[in-house]
C-alpha positions as CSV (number, residue, x, y, z in Angstrom):
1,X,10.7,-62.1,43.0
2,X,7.4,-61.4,44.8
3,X,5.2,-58.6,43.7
4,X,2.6,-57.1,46.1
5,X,-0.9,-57.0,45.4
6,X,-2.3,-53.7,43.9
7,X,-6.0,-52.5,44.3
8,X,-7.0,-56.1,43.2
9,X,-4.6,-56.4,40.4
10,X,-1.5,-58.8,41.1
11,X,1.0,-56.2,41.1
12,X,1.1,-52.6,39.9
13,X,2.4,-52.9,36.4
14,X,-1.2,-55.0,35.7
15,X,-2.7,-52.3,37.0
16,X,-0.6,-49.3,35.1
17,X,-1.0,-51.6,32.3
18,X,-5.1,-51.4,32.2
19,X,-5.6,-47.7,33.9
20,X,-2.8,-45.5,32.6
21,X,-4.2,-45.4,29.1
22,X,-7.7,-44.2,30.4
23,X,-5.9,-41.7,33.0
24,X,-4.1,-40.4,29.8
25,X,-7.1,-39.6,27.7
26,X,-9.2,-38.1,30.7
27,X,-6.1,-35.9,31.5
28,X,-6.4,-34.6,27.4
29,X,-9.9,-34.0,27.3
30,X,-9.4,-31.8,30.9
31,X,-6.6,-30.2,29.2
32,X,-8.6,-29.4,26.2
33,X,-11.1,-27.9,28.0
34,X,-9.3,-25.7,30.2
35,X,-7.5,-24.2,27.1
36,X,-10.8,-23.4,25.5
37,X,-11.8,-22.1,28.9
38,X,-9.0,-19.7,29.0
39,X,-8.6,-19.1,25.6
40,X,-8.3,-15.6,25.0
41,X,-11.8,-14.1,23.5
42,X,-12.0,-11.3,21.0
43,X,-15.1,-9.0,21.5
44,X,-16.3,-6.7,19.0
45,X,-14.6,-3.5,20.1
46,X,-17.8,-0.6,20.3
47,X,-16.9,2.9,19.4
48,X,-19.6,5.6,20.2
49,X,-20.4,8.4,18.3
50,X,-19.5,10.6,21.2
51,X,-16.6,9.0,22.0
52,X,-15.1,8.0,18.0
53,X,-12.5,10.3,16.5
54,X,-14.0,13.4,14.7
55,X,-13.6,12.1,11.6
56,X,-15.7,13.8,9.1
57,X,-16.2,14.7,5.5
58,X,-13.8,17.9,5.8
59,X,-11.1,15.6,7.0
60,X,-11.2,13.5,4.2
61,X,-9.8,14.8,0.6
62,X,-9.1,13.2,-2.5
63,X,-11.8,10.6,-2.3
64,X,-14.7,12.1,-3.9
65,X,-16.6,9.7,-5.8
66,X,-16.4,7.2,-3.1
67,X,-17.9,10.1,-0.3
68,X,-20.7,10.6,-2.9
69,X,-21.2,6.9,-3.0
70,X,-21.4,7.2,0.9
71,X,-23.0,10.3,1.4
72,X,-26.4,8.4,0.3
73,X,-26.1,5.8,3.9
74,X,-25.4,8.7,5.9
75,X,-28.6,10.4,4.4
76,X,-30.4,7.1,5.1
77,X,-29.3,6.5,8.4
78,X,-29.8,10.1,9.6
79,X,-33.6,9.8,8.6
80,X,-34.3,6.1,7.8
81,X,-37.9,6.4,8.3
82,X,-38.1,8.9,5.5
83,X,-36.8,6.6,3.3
84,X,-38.5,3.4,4.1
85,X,-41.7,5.3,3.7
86,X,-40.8,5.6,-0.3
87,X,-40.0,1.7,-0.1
88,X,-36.4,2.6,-0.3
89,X,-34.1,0.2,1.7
90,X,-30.4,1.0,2.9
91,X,-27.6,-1.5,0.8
92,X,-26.8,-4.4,2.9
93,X,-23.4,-4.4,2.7
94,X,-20.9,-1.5,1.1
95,X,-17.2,-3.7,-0.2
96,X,-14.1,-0.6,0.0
97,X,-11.2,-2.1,-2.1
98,X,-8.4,-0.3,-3.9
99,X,-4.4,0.0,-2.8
100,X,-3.3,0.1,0.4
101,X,-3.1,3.7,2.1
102,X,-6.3,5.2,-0.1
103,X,-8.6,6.0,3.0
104,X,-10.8,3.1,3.2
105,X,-10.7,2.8,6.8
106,X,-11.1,6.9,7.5
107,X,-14.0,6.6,4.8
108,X,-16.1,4.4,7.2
109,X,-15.2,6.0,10.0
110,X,-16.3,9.2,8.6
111,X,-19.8,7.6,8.1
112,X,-20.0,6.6,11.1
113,X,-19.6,10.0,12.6
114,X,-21.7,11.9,10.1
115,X,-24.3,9.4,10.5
116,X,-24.3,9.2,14.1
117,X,-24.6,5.4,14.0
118,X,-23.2,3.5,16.5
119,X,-19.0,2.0,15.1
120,X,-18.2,-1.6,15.6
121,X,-14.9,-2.3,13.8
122,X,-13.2,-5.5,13.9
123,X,-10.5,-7.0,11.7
124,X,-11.3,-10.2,9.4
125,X,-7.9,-11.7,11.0
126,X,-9.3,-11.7,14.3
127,X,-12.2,-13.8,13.5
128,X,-9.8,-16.7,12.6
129,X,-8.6,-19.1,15.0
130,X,-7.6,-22.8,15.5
131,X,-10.7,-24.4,16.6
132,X,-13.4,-24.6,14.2
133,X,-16.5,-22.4,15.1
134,X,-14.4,-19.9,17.0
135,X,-14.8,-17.6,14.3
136,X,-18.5,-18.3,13.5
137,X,-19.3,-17.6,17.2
138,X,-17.4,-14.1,17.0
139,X,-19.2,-13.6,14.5
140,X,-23.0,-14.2,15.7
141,X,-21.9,-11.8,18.5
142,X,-20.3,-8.7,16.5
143,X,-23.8,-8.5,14.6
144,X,-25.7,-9.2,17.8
145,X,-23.9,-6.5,19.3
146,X,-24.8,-4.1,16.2
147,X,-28.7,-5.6,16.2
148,X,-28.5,-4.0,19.8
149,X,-27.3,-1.0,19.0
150,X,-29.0,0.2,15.8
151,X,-29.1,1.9,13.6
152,X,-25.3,0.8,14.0
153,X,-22.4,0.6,11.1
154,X,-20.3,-2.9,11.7
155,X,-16.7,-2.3,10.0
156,X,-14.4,-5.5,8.6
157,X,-11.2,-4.5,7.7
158,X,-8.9,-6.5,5.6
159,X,-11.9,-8.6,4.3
160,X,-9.6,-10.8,2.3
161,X,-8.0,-12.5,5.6
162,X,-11.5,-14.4,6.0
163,X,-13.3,-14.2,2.5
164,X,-11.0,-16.1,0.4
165,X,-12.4,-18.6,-2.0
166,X,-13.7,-21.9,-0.3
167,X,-12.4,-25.1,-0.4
168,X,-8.5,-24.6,0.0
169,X,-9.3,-24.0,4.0
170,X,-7.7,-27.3,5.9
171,X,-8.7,-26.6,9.0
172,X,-12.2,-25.5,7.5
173,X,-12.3,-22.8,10.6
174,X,-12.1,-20.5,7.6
175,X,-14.8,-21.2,5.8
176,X,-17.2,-22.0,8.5
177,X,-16.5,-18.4,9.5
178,X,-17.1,-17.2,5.8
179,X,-20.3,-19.2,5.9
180,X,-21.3,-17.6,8.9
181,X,-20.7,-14.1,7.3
182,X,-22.7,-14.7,4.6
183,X,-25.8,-15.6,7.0
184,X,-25.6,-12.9,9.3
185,X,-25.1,-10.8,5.9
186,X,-28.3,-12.3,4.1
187,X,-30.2,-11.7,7.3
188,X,-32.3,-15.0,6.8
189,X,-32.3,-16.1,10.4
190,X,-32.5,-12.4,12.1
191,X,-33.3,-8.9,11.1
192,X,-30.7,-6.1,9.9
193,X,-32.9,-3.6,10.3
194,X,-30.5,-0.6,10.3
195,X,-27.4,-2.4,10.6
196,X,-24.8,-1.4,7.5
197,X,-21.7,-3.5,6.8
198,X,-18.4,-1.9,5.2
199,X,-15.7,-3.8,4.5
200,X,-12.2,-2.7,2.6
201,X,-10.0,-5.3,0.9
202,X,-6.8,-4.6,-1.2
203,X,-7.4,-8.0,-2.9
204,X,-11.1,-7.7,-4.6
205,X,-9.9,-10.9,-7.3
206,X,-9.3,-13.1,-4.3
207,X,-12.8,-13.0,-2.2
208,X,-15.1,-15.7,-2.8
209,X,-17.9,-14.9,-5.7
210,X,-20.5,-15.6,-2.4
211,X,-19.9,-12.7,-0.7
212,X,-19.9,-10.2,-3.9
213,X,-23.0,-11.2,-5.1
214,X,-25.9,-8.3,-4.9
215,X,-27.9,-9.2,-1.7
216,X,-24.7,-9.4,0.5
217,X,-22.5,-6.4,-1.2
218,X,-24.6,-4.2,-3.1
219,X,-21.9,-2.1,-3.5
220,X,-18.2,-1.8,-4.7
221,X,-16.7,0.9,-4.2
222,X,-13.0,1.3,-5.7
223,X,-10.9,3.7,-4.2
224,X,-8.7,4.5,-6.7
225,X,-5.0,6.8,-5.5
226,X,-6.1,11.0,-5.6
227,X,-5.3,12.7,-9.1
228,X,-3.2,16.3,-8.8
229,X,-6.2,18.2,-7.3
230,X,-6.9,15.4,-4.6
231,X,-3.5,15.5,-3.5
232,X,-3.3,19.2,-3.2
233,X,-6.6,19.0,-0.7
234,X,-5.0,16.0,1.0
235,X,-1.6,17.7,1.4
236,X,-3.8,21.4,3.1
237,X,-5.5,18.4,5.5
238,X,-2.2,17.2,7.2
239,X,-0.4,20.0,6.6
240,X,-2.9,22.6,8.5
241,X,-1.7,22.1,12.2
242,X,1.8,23.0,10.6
243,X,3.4,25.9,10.7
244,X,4.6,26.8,7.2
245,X,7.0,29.0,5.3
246,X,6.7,31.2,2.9
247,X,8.1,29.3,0.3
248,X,5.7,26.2,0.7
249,X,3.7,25.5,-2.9
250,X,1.3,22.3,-1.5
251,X,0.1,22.7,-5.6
252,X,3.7,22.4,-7.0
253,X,4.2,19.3,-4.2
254,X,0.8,17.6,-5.3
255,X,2.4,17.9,-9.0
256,X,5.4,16.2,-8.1
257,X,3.7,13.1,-6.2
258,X,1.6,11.6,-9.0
259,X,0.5,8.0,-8.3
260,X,1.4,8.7,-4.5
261,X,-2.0,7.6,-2.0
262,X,-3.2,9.7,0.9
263,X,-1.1,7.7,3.2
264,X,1.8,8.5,1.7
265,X,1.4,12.2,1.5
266,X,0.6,12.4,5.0
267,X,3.9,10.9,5.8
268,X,5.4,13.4,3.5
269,X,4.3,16.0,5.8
270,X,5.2,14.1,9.2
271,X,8.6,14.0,7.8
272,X,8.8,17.3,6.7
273,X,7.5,18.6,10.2
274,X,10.3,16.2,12.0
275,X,13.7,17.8,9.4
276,X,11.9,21.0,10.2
277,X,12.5,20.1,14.2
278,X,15.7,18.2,13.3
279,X,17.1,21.5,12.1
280,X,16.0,23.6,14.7
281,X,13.6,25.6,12.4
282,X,10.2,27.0,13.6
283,X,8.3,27.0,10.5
284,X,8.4,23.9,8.1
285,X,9.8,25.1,4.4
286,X,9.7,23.8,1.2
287,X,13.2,22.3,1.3
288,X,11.3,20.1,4.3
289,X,8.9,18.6,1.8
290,X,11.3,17.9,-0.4
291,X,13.6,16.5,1.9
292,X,10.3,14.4,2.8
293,X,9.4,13.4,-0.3
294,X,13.3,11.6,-1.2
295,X,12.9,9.9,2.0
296,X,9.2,8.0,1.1
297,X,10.1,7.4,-2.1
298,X,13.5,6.6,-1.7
299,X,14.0,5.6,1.6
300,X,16.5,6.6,4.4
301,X,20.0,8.0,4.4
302,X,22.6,5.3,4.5
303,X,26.0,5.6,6.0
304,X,27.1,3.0,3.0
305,X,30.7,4.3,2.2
306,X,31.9,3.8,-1.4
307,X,35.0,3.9,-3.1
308,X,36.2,6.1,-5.5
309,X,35.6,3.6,-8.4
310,X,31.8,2.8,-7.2
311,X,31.2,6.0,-7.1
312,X,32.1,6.7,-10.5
313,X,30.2,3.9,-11.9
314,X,27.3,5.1,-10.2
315,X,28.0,8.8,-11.4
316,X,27.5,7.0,-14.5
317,X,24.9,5.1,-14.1
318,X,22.5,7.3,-12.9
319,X,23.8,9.8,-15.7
320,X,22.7,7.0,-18.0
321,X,19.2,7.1,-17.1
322,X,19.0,11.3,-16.9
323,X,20.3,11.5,-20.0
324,X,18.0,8.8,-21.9
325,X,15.2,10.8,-19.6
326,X,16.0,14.3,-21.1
327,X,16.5,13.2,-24.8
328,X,13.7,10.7,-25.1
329,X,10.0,13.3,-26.1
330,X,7.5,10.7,-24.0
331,X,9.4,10.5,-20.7
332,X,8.9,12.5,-17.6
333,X,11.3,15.4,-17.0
334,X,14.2,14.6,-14.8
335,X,14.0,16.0,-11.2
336,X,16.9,15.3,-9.1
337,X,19.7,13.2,-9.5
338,X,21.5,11.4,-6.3
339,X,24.5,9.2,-5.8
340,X,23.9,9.3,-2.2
341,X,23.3,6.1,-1.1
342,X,19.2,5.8,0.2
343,X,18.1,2.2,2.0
344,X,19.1,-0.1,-0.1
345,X,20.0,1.9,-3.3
346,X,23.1,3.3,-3.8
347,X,21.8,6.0,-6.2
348,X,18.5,6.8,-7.9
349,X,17.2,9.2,-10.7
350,X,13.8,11.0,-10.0
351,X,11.4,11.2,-12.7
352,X,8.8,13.6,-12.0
353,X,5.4,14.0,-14.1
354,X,3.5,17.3,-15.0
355,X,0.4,16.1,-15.1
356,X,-1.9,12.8,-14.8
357,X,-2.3,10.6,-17.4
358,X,-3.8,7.4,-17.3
359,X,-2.8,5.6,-20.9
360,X,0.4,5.2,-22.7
361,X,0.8,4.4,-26.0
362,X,3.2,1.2,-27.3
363,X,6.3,4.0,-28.2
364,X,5.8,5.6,-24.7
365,X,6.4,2.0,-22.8
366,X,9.5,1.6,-25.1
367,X,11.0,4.7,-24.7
368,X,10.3,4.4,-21.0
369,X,12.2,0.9,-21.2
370,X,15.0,2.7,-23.0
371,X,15.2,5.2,-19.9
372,X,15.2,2.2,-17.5
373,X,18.4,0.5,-19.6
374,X,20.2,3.8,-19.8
375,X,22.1,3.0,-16.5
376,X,23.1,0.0,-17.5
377,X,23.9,0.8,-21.3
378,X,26.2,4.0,-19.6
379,X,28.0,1.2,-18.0
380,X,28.3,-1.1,-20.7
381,X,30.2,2.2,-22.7
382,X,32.2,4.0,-20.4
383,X,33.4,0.8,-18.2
384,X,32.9,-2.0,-21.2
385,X,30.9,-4.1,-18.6
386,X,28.0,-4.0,-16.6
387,X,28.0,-4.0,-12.7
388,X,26.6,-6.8,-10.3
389,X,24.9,-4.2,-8.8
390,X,22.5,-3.4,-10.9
391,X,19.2,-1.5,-10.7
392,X,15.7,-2.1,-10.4
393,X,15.3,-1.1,-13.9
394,X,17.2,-4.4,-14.6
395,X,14.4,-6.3,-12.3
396,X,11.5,-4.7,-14.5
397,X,12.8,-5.4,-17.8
398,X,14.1,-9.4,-16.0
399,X,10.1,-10.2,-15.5
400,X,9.6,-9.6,-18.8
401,X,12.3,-10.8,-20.8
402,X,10.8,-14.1,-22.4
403,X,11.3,-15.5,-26.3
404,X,8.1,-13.0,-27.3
405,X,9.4,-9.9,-26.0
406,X,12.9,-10.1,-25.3
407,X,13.6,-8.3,-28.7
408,X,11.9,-5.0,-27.4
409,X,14.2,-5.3,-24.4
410,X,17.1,-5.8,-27.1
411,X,15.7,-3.2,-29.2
412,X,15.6,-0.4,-26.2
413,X,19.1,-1.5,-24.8
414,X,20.3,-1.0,-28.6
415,X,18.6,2.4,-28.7
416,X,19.9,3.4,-25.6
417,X,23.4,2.9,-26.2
418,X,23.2,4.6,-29.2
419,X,21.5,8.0,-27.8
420,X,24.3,7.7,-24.8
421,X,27.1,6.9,-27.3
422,X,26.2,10.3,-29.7
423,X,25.8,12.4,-26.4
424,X,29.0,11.2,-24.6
425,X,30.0,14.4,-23.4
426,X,26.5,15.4,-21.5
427,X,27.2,12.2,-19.7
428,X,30.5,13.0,-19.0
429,X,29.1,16.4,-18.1
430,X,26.3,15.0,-15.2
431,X,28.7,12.0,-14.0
432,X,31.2,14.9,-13.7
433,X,29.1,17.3,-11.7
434,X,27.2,14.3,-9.7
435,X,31.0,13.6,-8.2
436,X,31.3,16.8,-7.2
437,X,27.9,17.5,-5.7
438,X,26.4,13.9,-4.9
439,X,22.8,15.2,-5.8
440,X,21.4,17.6,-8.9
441,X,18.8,19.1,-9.3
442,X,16.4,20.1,-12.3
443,X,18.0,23.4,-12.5
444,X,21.9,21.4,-12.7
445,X,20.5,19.2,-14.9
446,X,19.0,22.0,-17.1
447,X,22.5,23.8,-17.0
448,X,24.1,20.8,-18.6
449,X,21.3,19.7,-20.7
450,X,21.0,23.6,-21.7
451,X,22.1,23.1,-25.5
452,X,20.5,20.0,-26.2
453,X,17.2,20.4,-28.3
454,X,14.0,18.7,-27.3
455,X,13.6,16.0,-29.6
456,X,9.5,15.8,-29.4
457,X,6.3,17.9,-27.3
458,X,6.8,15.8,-24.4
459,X,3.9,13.6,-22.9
460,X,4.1,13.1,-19.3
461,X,2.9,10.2,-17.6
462,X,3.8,9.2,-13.6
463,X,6.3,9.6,-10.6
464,X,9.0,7.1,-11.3
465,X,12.4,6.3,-9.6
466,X,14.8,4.8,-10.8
467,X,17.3,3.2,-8.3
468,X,21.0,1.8,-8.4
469,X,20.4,-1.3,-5.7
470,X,22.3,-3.5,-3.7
471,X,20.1,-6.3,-4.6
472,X,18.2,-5.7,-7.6
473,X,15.3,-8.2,-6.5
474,X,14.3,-6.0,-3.6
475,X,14.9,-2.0,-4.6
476,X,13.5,0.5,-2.2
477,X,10.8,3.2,-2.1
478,X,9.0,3.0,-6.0
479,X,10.8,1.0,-8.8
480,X,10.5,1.1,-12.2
């Protein structure tokens, strides 16, 4: 067979042989370079004073020491000159951590707008990308952008997705981008004349010890859930553009939502405000919040039919744990009972405090691990086994069942079958009436509780519920 000469070569295959390799690689590094050409670019998204939310002091409750904290950069940045003139300088960098849903976004917004300064928010996530210095470049222009601008307040939110310790990155975009942070937040290279960084972070143990040092964040700022009064001011806040009945007691509500955060409470009333629409009413009544309050904490309304038998068994169940609740002196006060099924629980028991209360002593714990068992120690009597179901009282007292403390476990299991077993008939009693009415509440419970003494002054502690569960590993709303 003859082959044809090919631009010099003997025949093409020589030539595909010697050149396709080098067409390969020059096609790569085009490609390469068009995707970082067209890559998609973050800018630091600029919110004017003018044109920010209103977000101020008044709108924020619950969160006093941290708006005292912050009231001091406001101060500063309203008169700067004021305070340089004393030698004073503003704190380079302000760190908001604390649970999710506390207000640590709203707090820096409301800086921004009582100070007037000039908003850039970004989120950490964003700065992170595939290609290494991506994120160190976003970040030399967010803080050029605020240099520009000042006095100016640059916002990070969810600090945590680029300020974790170094040296597990295996990319190393990460910590390029943290060590780019930490410059621009030292200041070395350029002047921050003016320029204030906040951050929030729900995970303060898993930032790098670089960034918490004094010098970058001169301040943390823990935003801890609002006590009873906080919750009462948070609950007039998203509640005042409501129309209300007359019925509606925002200080009974903030008593019954103990360990709750802002965000939560302001669902409470959006889903108030929607049963009230649902219904057809034109004022929102207490019946709403309450209505409100079972949904965030215990989720939504299944359609889950049971049989007869599961609903006995979680008649009982539940009973268990009211019962153990109303007989034990250091446990909250039972508020409503329900065997309708909720998300994933097929009943739950809401324990409601009186009060906050941030200690518990070593009998408290074990008579609130005796309430947990109840449910299951009711089963264990009446039915001489114990469900697959479970509850996420079963989950709680699981993580902690190990060769050094499984005998407290034992122990309040033990106790609780005895206080169920000598007061058979009051669980006969609230099993009895839950099949008849699904859901009971404090004044049913008092009715069948009516002749039993209280064993102890009682000692409230914290919102609890305790939930009957499909799957025990993953119970909805609050566990205990």
């Amino acid at each position: 067979m003859i082959h044809a000469a090919f631009l010099g070569y003997p025949d093409v295959y020589s030539w595909l042989h010697d050149w396709l390799p080098i067409i390969f690689m020059g096609l790569l590094v085009v490609g390469v370079f068009a995707l970082m050409r067209f890559m998609p670019r973050t800018r630091p998204s600029q919110i004017k004073p003018d044109a920010a939310p209103s977000i101020g002091w008044a709108e924020i409750a619950g969160a006093d020491e941290a708006k005292e904290e912050l009231r001091e950069v406001v101060d500063y940045l309203r008169d700067a000159k004021r305070f340089r003139e004393l030698g004073a300088k503003v704190p380079k960098g302000i760190l908001l951590h604390g649970p999710p849903g506390t207000g640590k976004t709203l707090l820096a917004k409301a800086v921004a707008h009582e100070s007037g300064a000039t908003f850039f928010s970004q989120s950490a996530a964003s700065f992170v990308e595939m290609f290494v210095g991506v994120g160190a470049a976003r970040i030399r222009r967010l803080f050029k952008a605020a240099r520009k601008k000042a006095p100016a307040i640059v916002f990070i939110d969810e600090l945590d997705a680029v300020g974790g310790h170094r040296g597990h990155d295996v990319s190393g975009e990460r910590d390029q981008t943290l060590n780019q942070l930490l410059v621009e937040l030292d200041g070395f290279t350029t002047s921050r004349k003016d320029v204030v960084v906040i951050a929030a972070s729900n995970l303060l143990e898993k930032l790098d010890p670089a960034l918490l040092r004094p010098g970058r964040f001169d301040r943390q700022i823990f935003v801890s859930p609002p006590d009873v009064v906080g919750r009462e001011r948070i609950l007039h806040v998203h509640s005042r553009n409501k129309p209300l009945g007359a019925d509606v007691d925002l200080k009974l509500l903030a008593r019954q939502t103990s360990g709750l955060t802002g965000a939560d409470l302001a669902n409470i009333c959006n889903e108030a405000a929607i049963f009230a629409g649902r219904r057809g009413g034109d004022q929102v009544e207490m019946a709403d919040f309450d209505h409100g309050l079972e949904r965030v904490v215990a989720g939504m309304q299944s359609r889950r039919a049971l049989t007869d038998h599961e609903k006995r068994v979680v008649a009982y169940h539940e009973g268990g744990h009211a019962l153990c609740g109303e007989l034990l002196p250091s446990v909250d006060r039972v508020h409503r009972i329900s065997i309708v099924p909720r998300g994933r629980a097929l009943g739950y028991t809401l324990n409601l405090p009186e009060e906050d209360r941030y200690l518990k002593t070593r009998e408290e714990l074990i008579d609130f691990m005796t309430m947990l068992l109840g449910g299951r120690a009711a089963e264990q009597l009446v039915f001489g086994s114990i469900t697959t179901g479970g509850d996420s009282a079963a989950e709680a007292t699981r993580r902690v069942r190990d060769e050094e403390v499984s005998h407290l476990a034992d122990a309040a299991f033990r106790s609780a079958l005895a206080l169920i077993d000598a007061h058979r008939a009051h669980l006969d009693a609230l099993a009895t009436t839950l099949l008849e009415n699904e859901v009971l509440e404090r004044e049913d419970i008092e009715r069948v509780m009516g002749d039993v003494p209280p064993a102890a002054p009682r000692r409230m502690g914290e919102l609890s519920v305790v939930a009957t569960a499909l799957n025990p590993a993953r119970p909805p709303g609050r566990e205990s």
